[in-house]
N, C-alpha and C positions, 0 to 999 in steps of 0.2 A: 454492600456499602462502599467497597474499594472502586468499584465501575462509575462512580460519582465524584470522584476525589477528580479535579484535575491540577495539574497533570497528575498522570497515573503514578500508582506510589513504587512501580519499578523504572519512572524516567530519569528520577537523580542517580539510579547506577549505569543508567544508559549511558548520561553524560560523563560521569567518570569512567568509563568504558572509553567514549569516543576522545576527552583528554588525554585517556594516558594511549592513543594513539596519532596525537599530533605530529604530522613529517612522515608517517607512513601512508605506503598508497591502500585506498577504498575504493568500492563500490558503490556504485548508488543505484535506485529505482526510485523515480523521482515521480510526484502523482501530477495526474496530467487535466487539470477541470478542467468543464466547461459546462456551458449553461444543461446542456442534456447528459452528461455522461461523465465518470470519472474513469479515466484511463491511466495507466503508468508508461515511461520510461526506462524501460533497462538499460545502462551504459555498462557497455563490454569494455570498453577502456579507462586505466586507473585514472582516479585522480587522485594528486596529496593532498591529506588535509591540511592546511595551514592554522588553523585555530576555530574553537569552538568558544562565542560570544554570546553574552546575554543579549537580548532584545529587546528592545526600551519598551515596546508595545504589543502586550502579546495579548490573545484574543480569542477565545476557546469557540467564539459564534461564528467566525471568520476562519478559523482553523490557522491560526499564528500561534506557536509555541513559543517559550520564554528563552527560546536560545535559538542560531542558529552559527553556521559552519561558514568558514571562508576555506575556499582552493586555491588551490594551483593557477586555475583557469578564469583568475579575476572574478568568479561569481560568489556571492553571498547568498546560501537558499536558508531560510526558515525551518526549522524541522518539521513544523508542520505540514510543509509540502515534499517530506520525504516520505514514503515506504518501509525501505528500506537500506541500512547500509552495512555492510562487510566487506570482511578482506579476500575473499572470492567473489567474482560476478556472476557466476549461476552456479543454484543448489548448495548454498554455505551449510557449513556443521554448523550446532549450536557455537562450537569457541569461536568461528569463524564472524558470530554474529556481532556486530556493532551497537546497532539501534534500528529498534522495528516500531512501526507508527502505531498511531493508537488503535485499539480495539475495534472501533467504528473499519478505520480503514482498513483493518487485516479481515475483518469478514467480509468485506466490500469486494475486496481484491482476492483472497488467498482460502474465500470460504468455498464450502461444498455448492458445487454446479445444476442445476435442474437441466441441462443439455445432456441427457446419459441419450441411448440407443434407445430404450425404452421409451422413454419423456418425444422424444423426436416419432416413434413410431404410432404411439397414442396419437399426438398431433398432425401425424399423414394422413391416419385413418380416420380421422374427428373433419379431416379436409373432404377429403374423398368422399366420404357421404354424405357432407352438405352437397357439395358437385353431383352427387347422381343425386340429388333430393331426397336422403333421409330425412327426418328431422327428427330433434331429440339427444340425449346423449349414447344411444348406441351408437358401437361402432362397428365397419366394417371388418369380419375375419377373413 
């Protein structure tokens, strides 16, 4: 039932997490659309937060969350175009953790990969005997 709730019923401590760290420096990985792909941003250098703000228009279809952060750096992003934020930029500990995006995006981004050695070697060999004219799903040993 909680995977239906938005926002999710651990973002109102996300956000007191990210207030009671206003004026110190973060990290962010910031997600990166577009029409074919969802990519992130990892920024290796800090930025301070300046304040975390409601958002007149937030919009769960669109991926606009009901808050988002002002910097250092003049930008205002929406948390729904975050990832992630901590106060290390790569491999934070849980305390280290700020606010992590929603569910959708962390298995998008951070879930298990079908690129193993195995997955890649099936798919050589599933090649190579179409090229020599197997047909079928044997493959070649």
């Amino acid at each position: 039932m909680s995977e239906q709730l938005w926002p999710p019923t651990e973002y109102h401590a996300q956000i007191e997490r990210l207030r009671a760290a206003i004026g110190d420096a973060i990290y962010l990985v910031e997600l990166v659309p577009s029409p074919m792909q969802l990519g992130v941003r990892v920024h290796g250098a800090p930025r301070i937060l300046l304040d975390v703000m409601d958002f007149p228009r937030p919009d769960p279809a669109r991926g606009l969350s009901p808050h988002f952060i002002l910097l250092d750096d003049g930008r205002g992003i929406n948390l729904g175009r975050i990832a992630r934020i901590s106060r290390r930029p790569f491999d934070p500990t849980a305390k280290d953790l700020l606010y992590l995006g929603g569910r959708v995006q962390q298995q998008l981004l951070f879930g298990p990969r079908r690129l193993s050695r195995v997955f890649i070697g099936q798919q050589a060999r599933r090649s190579l005997g179409q090229l020599l004219g197997h047909s079928g799903p044997r493959e070649i040993r």
